[in-house]
LOKETI-434199 format. One record per residue (C-alpha): x, y, z; residue number from 0. Coordinates in Angstrom, 1 decimal, m for minus. Example, Ala and Ser with C-alpha at 12.3 -4.5 7.8 and 13.67 -1.06 7.14 Angstrom:
# residues 2
+--------+--------+--------+------+
|     px |     py |     pz | resi |
+--------+--------+--------+------+
|   12.3 |   m4.5 |    7.8 |    0 |
|   13.7 |   m1.1 |    7.1 |    1 |
+--------+--------+--------+------+
# end
This chain:
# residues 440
+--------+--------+--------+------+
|     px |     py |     pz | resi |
+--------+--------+--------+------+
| m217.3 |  m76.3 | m111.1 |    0 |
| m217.0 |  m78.2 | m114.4 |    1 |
| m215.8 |  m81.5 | m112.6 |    2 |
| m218.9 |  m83.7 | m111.7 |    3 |
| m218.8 |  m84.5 | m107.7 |    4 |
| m217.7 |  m87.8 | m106.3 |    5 |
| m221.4 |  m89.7 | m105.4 |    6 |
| m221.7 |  m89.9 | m101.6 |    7 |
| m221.6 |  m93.2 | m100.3 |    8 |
| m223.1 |  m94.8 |  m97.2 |    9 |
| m220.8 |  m95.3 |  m94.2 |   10 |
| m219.4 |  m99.2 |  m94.3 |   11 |
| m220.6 | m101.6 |  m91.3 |   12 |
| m219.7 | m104.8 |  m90.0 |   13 |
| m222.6 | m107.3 |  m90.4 |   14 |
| m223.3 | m109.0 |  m87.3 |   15 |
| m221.6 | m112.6 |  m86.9 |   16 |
| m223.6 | m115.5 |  m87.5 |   17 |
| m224.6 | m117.5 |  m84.1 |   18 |
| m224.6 | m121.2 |  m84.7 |   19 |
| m226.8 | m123.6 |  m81.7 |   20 |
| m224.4 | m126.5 |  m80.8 |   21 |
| m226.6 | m129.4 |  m80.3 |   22 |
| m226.8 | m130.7 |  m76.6 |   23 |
| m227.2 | m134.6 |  m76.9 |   24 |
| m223.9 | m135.3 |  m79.4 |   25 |
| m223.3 | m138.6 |  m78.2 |   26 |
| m223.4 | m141.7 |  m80.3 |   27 |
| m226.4 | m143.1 |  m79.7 |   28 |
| m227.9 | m139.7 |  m80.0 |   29 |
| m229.8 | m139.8 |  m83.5 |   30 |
| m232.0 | m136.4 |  m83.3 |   31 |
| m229.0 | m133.9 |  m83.4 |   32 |
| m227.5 | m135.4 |  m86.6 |   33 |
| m231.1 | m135.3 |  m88.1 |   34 |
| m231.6 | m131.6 |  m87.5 |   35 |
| m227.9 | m130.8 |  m87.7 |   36 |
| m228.3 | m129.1 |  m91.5 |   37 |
| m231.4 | m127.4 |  m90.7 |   38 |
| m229.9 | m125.3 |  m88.0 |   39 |
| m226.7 | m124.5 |  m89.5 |   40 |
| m225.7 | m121.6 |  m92.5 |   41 |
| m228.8 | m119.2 |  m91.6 |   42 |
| m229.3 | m115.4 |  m90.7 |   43 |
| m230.9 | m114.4 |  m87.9 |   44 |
| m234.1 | m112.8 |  m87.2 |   45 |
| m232.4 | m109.5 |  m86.5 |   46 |
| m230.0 | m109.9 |  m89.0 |   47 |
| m232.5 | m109.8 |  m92.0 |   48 |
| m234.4 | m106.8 |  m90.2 |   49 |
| m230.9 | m104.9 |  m90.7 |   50 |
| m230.4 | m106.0 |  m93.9 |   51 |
| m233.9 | m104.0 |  m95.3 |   52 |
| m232.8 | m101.1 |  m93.0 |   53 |
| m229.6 | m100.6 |  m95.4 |   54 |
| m231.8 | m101.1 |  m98.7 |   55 |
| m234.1 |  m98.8 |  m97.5 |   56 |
| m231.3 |  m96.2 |  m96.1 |   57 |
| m229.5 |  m96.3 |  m99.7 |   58 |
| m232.6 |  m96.0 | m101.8 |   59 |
| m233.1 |  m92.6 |  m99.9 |   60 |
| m229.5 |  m91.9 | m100.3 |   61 |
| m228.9 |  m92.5 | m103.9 |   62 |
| m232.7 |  m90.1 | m104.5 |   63 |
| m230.8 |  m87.1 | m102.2 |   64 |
| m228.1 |  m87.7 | m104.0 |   65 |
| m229.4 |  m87.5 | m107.6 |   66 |
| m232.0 |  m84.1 | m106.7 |   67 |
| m228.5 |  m82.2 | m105.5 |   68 |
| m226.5 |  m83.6 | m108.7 |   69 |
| m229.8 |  m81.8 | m110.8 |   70 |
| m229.4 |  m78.6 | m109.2 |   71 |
| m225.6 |  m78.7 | m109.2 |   72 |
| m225.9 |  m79.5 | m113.1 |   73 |
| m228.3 |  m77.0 | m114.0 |   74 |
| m226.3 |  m74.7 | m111.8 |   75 |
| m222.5 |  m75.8 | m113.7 |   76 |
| m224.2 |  m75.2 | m117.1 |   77 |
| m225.9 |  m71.5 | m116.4 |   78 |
| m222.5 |  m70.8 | m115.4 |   79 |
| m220.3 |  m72.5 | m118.2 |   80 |
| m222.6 |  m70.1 | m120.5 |   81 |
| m221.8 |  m66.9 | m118.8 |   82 |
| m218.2 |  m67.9 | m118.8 |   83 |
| m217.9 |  m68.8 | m122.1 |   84 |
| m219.8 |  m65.5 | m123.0 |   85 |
| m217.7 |  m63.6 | m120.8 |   86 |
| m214.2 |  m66.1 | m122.2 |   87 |
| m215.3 |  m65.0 | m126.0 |   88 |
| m216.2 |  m60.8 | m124.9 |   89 |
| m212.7 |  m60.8 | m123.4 |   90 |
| m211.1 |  m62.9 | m126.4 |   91 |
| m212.4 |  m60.2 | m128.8 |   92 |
| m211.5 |  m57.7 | m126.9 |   93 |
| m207.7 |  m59.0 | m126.4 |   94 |
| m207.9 |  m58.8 | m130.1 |   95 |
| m208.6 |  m55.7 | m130.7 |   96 |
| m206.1 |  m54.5 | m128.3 |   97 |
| m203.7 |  m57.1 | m130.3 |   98 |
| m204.6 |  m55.0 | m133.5 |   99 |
| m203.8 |  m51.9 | m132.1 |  100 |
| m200.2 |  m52.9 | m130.8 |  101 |
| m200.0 |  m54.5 | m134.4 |  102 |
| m200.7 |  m51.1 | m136.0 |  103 |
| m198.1 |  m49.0 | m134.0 |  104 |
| m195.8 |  m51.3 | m134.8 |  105 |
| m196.2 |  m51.5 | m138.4 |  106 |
| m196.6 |  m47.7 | m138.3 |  107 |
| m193.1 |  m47.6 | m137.0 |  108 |
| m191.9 |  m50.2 | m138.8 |  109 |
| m193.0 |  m48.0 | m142.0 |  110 |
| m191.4 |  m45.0 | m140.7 |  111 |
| m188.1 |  m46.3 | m140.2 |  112 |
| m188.2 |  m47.7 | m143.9 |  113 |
| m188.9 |  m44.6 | m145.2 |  114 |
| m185.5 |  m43.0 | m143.2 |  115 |
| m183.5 |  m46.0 | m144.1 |  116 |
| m184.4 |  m45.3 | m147.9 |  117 |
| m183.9 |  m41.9 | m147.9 |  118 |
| m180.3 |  m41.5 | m145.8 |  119 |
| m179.2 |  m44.5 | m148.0 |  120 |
| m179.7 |  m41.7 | m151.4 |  121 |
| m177.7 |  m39.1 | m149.1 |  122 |
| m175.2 |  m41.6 | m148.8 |  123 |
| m175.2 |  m42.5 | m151.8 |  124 |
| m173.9 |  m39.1 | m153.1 |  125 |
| m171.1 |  m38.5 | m150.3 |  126 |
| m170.2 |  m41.7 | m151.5 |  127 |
| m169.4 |  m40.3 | m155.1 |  128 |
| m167.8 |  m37.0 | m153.6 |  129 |
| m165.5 |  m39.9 | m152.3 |  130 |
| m164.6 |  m41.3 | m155.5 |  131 |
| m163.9 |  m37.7 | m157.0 |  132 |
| m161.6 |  m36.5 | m154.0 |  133 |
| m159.6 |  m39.6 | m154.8 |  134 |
| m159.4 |  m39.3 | m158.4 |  135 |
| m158.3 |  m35.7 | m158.0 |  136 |
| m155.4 |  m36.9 | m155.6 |  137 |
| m153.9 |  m38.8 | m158.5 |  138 |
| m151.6 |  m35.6 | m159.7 |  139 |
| m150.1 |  m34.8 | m156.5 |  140 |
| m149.0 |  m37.9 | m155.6 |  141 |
| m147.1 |  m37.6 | m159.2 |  142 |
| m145.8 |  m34.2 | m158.5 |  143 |
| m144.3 |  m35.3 | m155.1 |  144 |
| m143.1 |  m38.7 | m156.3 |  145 |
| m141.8 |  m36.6 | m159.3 |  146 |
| m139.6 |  m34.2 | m157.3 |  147 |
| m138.3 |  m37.0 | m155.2 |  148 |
| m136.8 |  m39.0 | m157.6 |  149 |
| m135.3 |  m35.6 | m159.3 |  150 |
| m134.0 |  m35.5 | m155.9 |  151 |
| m132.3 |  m39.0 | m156.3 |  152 |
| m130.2 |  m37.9 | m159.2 |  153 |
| m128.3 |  m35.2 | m157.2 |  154 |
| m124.6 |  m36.8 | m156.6 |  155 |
| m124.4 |  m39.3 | m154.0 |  156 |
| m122.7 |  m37.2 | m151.4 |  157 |
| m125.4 |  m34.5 | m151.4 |  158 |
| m128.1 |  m37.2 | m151.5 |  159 |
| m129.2 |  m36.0 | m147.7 |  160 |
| m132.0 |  m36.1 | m145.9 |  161 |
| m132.7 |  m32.5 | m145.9 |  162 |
| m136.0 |  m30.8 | m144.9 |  163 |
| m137.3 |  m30.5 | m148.3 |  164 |
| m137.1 |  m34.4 | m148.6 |  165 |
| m139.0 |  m34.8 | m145.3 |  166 |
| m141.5 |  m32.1 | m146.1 |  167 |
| m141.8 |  m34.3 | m149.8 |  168 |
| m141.8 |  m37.7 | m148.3 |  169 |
| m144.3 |  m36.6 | m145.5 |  170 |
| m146.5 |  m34.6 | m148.9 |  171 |
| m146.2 |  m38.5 | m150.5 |  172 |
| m147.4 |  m40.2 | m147.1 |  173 |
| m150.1 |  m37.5 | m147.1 |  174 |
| m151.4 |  m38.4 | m150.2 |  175 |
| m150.7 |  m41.9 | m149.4 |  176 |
| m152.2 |  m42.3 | m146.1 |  177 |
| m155.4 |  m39.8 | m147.7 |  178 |
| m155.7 |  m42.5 | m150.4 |  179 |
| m155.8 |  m45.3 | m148.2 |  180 |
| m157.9 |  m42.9 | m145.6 |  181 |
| m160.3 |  m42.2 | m148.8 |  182 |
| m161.1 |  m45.9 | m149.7 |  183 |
| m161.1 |  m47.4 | m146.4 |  184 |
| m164.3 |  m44.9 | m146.0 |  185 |
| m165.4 |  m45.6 | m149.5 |  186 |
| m165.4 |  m49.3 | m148.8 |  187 |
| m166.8 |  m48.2 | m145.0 |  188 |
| m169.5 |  m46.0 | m147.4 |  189 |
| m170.5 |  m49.1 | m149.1 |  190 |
| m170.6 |  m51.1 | m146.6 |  191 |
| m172.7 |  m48.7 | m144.5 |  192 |
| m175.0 |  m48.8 | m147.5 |  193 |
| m175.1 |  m52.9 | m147.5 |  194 |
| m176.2 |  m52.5 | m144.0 |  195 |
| m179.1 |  m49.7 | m144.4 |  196 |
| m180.0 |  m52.0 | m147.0 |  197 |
| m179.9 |  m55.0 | m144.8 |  198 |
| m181.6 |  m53.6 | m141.8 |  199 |
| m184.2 |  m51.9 | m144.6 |  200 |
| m185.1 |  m55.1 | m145.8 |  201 |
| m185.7 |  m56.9 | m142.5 |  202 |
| m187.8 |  m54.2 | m141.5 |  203 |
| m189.7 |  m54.7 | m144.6 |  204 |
| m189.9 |  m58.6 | m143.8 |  205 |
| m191.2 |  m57.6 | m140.2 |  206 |
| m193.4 |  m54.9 | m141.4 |  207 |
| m195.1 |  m57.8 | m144.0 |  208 |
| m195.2 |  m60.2 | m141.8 |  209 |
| m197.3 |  m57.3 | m139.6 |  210 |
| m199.9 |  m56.5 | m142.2 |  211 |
| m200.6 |  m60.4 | m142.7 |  212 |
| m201.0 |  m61.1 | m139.1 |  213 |
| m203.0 |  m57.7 | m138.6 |  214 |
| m205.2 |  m59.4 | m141.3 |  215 |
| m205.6 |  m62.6 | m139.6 |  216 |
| m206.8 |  m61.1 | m136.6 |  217 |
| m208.9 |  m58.4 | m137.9 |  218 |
| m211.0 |  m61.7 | m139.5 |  219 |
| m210.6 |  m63.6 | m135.9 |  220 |
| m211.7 |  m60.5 | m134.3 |  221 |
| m215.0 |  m60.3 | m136.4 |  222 |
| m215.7 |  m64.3 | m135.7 |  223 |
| m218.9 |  m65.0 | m133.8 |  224 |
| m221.0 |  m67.7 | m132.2 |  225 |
| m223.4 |  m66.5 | m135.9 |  226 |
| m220.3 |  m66.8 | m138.5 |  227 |
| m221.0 |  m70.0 | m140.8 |  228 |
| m217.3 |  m70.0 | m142.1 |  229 |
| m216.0 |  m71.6 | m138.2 |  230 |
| m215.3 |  m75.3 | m137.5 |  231 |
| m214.2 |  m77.4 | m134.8 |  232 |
| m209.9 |  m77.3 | m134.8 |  233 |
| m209.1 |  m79.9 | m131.7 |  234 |
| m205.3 |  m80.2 | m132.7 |  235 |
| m204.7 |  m75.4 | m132.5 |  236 |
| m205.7 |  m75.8 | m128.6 |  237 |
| m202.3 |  m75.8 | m127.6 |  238 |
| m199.2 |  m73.6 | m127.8 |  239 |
| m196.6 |  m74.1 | m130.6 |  240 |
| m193.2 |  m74.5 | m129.1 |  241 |
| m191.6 |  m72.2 | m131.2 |  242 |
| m194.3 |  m69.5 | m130.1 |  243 |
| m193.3 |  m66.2 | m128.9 |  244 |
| m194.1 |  m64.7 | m126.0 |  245 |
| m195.8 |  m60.9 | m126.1 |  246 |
| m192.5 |  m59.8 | m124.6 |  247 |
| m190.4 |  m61.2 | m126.9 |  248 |
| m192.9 |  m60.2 | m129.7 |  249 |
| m192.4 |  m56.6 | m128.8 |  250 |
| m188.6 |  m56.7 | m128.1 |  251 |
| m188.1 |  m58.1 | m132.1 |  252 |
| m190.0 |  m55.5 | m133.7 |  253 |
| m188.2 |  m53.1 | m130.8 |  254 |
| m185.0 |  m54.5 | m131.8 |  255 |
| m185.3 |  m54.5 | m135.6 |  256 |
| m186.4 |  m50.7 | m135.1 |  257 |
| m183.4 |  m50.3 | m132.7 |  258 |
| m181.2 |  m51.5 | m135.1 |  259 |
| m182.1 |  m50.0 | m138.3 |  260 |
| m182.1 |  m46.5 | m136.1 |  261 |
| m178.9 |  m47.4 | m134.9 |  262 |
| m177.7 |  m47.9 | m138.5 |  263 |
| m179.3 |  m45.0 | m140.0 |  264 |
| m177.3 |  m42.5 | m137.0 |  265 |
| m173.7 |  m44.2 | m137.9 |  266 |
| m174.9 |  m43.6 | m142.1 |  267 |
| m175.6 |  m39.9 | m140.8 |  268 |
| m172.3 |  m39.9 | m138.7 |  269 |
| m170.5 |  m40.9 | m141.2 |  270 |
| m171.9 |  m38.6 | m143.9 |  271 |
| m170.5 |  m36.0 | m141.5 |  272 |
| m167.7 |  m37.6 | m141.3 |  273 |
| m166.4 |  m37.9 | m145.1 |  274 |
| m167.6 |  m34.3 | m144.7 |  275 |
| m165.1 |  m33.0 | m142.7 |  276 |
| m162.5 |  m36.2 | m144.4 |  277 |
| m162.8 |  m34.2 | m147.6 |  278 |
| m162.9 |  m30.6 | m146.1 |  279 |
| m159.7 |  m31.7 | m144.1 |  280 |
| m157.7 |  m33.4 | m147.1 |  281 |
| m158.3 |  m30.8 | m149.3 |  282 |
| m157.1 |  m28.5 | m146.3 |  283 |
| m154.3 |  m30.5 | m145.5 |  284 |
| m153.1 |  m31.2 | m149.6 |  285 |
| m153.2 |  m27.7 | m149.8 |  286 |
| m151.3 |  m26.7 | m146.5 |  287 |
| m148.5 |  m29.5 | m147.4 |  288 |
| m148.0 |  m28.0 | m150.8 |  289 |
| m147.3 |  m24.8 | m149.8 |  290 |
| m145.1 |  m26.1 | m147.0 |  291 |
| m143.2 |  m28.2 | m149.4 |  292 |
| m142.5 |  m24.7 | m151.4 |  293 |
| m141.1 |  m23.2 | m148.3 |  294 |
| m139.2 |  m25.7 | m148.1 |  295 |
| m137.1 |  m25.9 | m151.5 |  296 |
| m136.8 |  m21.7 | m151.2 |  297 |
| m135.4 |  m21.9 | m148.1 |  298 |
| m133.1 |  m24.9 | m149.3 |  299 |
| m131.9 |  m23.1 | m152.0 |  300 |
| m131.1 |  m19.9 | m149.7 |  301 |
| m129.1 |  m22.5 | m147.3 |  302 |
| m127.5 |  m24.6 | m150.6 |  303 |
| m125.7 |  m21.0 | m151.2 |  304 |
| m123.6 |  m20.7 | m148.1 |  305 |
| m123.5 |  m24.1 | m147.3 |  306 |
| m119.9 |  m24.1 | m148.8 |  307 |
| m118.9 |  m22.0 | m146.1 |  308 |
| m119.8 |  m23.4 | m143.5 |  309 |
| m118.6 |  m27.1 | m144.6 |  310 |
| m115.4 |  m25.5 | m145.0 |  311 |
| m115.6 |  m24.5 | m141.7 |  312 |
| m116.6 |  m27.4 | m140.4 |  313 |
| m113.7 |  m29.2 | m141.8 |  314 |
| m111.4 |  m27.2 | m141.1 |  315 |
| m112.4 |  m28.3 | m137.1 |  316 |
| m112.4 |  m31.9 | m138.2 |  317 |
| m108.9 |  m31.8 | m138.8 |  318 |
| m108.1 |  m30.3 | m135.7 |  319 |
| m109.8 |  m33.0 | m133.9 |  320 |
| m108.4 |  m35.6 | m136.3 |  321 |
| m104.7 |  m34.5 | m135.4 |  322 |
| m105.8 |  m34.3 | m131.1 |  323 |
| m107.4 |  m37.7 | m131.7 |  324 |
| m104.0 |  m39.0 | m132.8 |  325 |
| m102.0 |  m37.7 | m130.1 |  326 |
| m104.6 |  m39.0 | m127.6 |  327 |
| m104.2 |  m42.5 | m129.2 |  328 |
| m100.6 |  m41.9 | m128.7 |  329 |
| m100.7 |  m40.9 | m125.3 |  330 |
| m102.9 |  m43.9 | m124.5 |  331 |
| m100.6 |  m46.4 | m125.6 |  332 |
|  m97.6 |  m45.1 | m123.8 |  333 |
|  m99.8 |  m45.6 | m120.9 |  334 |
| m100.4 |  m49.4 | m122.0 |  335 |
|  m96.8 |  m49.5 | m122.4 |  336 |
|  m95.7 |  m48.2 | m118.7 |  337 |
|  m97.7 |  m51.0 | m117.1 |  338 |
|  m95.9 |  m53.4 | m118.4 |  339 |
|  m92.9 |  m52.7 | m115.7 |  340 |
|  m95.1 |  m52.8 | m112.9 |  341 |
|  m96.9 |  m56.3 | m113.7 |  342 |
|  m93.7 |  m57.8 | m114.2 |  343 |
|  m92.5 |  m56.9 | m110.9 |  344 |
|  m95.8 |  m58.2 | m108.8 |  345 |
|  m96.2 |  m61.4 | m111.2 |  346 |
|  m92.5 |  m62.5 | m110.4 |  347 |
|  m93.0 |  m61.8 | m106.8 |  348 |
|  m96.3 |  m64.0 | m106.2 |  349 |
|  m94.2 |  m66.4 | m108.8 |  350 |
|  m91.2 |  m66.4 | m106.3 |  351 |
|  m93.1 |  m66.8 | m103.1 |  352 |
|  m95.4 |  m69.6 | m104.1 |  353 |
|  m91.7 |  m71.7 | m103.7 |  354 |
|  m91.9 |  m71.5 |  m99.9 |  355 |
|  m91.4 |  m74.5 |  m98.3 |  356 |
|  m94.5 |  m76.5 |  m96.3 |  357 |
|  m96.2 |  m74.4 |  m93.6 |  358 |
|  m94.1 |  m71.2 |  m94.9 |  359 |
|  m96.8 |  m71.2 |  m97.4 |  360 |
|  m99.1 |  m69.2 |  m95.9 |  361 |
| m101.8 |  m66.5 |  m97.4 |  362 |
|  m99.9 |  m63.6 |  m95.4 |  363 |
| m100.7 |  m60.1 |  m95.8 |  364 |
|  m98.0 |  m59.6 |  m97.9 |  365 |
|  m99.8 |  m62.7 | m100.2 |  366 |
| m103.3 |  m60.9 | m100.3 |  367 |
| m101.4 |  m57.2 | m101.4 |  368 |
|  m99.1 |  m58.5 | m103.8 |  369 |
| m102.8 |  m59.9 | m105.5 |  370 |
| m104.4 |  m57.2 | m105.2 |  371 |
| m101.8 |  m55.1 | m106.7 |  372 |
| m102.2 |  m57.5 | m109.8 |  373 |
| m105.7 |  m57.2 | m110.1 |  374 |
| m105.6 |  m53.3 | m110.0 |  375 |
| m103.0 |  m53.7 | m112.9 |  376 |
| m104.9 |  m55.7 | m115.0 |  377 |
| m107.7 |  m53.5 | m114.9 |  378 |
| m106.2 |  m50.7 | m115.4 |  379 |
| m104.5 |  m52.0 | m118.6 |  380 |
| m108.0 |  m53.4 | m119.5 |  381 |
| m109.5 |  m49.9 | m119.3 |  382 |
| m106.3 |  m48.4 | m121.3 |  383 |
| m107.2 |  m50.8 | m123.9 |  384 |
| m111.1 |  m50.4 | m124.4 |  385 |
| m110.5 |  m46.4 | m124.4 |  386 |
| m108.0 |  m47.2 | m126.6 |  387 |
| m110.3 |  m49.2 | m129.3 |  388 |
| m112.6 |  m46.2 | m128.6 |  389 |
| m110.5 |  m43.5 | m129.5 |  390 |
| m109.1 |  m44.8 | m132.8 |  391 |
| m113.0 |  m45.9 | m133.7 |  392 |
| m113.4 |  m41.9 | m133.0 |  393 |
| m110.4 |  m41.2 | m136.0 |  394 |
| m112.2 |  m43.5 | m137.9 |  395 |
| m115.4 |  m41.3 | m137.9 |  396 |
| m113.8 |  m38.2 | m138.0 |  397 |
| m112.1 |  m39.6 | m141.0 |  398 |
| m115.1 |  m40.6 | m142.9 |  399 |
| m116.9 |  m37.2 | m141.9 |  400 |
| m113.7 |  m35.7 | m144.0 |  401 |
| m114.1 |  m36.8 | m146.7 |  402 |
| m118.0 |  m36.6 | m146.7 |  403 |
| m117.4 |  m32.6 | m146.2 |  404 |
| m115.1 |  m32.5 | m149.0 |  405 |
| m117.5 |  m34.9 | m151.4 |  406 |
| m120.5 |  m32.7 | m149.9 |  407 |
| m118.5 |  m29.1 | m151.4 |  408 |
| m118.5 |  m30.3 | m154.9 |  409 |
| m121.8 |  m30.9 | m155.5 |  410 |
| m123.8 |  m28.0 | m154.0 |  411 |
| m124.2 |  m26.6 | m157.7 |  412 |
| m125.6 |  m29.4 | m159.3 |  413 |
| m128.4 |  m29.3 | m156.3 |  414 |
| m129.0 |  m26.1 | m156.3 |  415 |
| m130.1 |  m27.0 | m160.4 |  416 |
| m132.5 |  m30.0 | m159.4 |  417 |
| m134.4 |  m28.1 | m157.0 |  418 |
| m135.2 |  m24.7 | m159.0 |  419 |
| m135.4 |  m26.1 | m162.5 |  420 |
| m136.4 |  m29.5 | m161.9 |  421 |
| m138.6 |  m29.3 | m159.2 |  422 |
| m140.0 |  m26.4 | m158.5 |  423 |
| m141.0 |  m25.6 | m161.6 |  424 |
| m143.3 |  m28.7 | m161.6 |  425 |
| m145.5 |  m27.9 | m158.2 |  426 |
| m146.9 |  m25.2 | m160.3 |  427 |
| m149.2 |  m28.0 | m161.8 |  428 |
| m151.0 |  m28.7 | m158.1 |  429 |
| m154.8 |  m29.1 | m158.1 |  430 |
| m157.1 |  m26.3 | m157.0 |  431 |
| m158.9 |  m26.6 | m153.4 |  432 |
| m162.5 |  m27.5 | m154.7 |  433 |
| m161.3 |  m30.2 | m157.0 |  434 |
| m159.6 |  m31.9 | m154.0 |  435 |
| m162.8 |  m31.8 | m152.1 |  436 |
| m164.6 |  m33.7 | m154.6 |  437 |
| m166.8 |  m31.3 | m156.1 |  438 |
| m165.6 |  m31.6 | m159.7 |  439 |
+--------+--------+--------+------+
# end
């Protein structure tokens, strides 16, 4: 409707062609056709110049129809540019005011998840310093256990064994160890939670400014009307920027950033329930150990009492196998020594028989048994001799397990003095429950 009409025009016809009169008498000594000759050439017709007024007259009535319907059709196009822009401007105003209301639930919850970030980052804030207590308070155990196992490393070197006191101490020291390492990696996780919150706080703020100054702008646009004396023609804002968002995307950010920060603020609460049960658990777990590793050097002491005996038992069977292990070494090399006979008796054969003379030396059965018979003996000597190297490694052993008994004997007293005066006597210095959970 806002496009002006093409004019109509009048249908095109071909004008009729020009008649010319040929002169009769064109001979040369005719002198009246050339007279008249330019007279009757280079002129319409009669009928010619009655169609030529019937086409003026036919447009004139054209171009009059023409310009009464282009009247009506204007006045027509302009009634209805003003409705529409009426109706353009109603429905501008009222996208506006829906705009303001998707604005304001936005920034409402935009403002609520501020408020949560703030308020779980204090709460955090605190476990956080339970944190720093509980590791603080796990300062004297580690020097209790680390204490008792270097007492442990004075004892003579034969008695310097890997005993179940020592594990229950070296797995009380990677306890406290691994609870350190356990108790910063979720003090650093703590503050790095906290970063975040604060992160994801202040883009929320950002987008929740950013909210209030654009619910401003069009609260004003919304109140703009055809009356207002502050509006003015802005040719170059009728178009879209091209780093304009769509209403979608609009939504998903604010959606997003809201996603986000609530995602954040459930892994802060998470992880305040976490360090909860961390501390409940290592104070559980300090506290179980310790009274384990007590166990553990009574009941050593008990063993380190009749341990004597029963080395002096188990000695007394080392020898015995010491002395069988000899005559089984013996025994083996006799064997060694009895195939000796045998291979020289099939080697001298094959040697003899590979002197037969031309076709006589054939690969007979006699030739494939005779090497057979050598291969059997050389790996039967073979095996004599790796069982051999086997057995005398086993006297070795039992040797050195000997004289570990005996060395082992002689220095069950001084042991017996490292673990109840030296030891013992120290784990009565442990932290309390409470103070291991971080409460003091």
């Amino acid at each position: 409707l806002t496009k002006e009409p093409a004019p109509e025009t009048v249908p095109a016809s071909d004008m009729p062609m020009k008649v010319y009169e040929v002169p009769l008498n064109t001979g040369p000594d005719s002198s009246g056709g050339l007279a008249t000759a330019g007279f009757r050439t280079a002129k319409y017709l009669p009928h010619e110049w009655h169609q030529s007024n019937s086409e003026l007259y036919h447009e004139a009535f054209t171009g009059c129809e023409q310009a009464e319907r282009n009247r009506d059709e204007s006045k027509e196009l302009a009634e209805h540019a003003a409705a529409a822009a009426q109706r353009a401007q109603q429905d501008s105003t009222a996208a506006l005011g829906q705009r303001l209301k998707d604005i304001h639930f936005w920034k409402a919850e935009l403002q609520k998840e501020i408020e949560d970030l703030d308020a779980e980052t204090r709460l955090l804030a605190a476990q956080k310093l339970r944190l720093e207590r509980a590791l603080d308070a796990t300062e004297v155990p580690y020097a209790i256990a680390t204490d008792n196992l270097q007492c442990r490393e004075r004892r003579q070197p034969p008695d310097l064994v890997s005993d179940e006191v020592e594990s229950e101490l070296l797995k009380e020291a990677e306890l406290i160890r691994s609870i350190q390492e356990l108790l910063k990696r979720t003090l650093m996780q703590a503050a790095n939670q906290m970063r975040l919150n604060r992160d994801h706080k202040e883009i929320c703020e950002r987008d929740w400014s950013d909210k209030v100054e654009t619910y401003n702008i069009d609260d004003d646009c919304g109140r703009y009307s055809n009356q207002s004396t502050n509006v003015q023609f802005h040719p170059s804002s009728i178009k879209f920027e091209e780093s304009a968002s769509t209403p979608e995307t609009w939504a998903e950010f604010s959606h997003d950033n809201i996603y986000r920060a609530e995602r954040e603020k459930l892994a802060s609460i998470s992880l305040r329930d976490l360090i909860d049960n961390i501390l409940h658990d290592v104070s559980e777990d300090l506290r179980r150990q310790c009274a384990a590793v007590n166990e553990a050097f009574v009941k050593h002491c008990e063993e380190l009492e009749d341990a004597k005996h029963k080395l002096e038992h188990h000695l007394g069977k080392v020898l015995q196998e010491i002395g069988s292990q000899e005559a089984n070494i013996a025994a083996l090399k006799r064997a060694i020594k009895d195939k000796e006979a045998p291979m020289k008796v099939v080697q001298t054969r094959l040697y003899d028989r590979s002197f037969r003379p031309n076709v006589e030396l054939c690969r007979d059965e006699a030739q494939f048994r005779l090497m057979n018979e050598a291969e059997k003996l050389t790996e039967s000597v073979e095996s004599l001799k790796k069982k051999l190297l086997e057995s005398e490694q086993k006297l070795r052993n039992l040797e050195d397990t000997w004289m570990n008994l005996e060395k082992e004997i002689a220095v069950k007293t001084n042991s017996i003095f490292i673990a109840r005066q030296k030891c013992m006597i120290h784990r009565t210095h442990y932290p309390a429950a409470f103070k291991l959970a971080g409460y003091q």
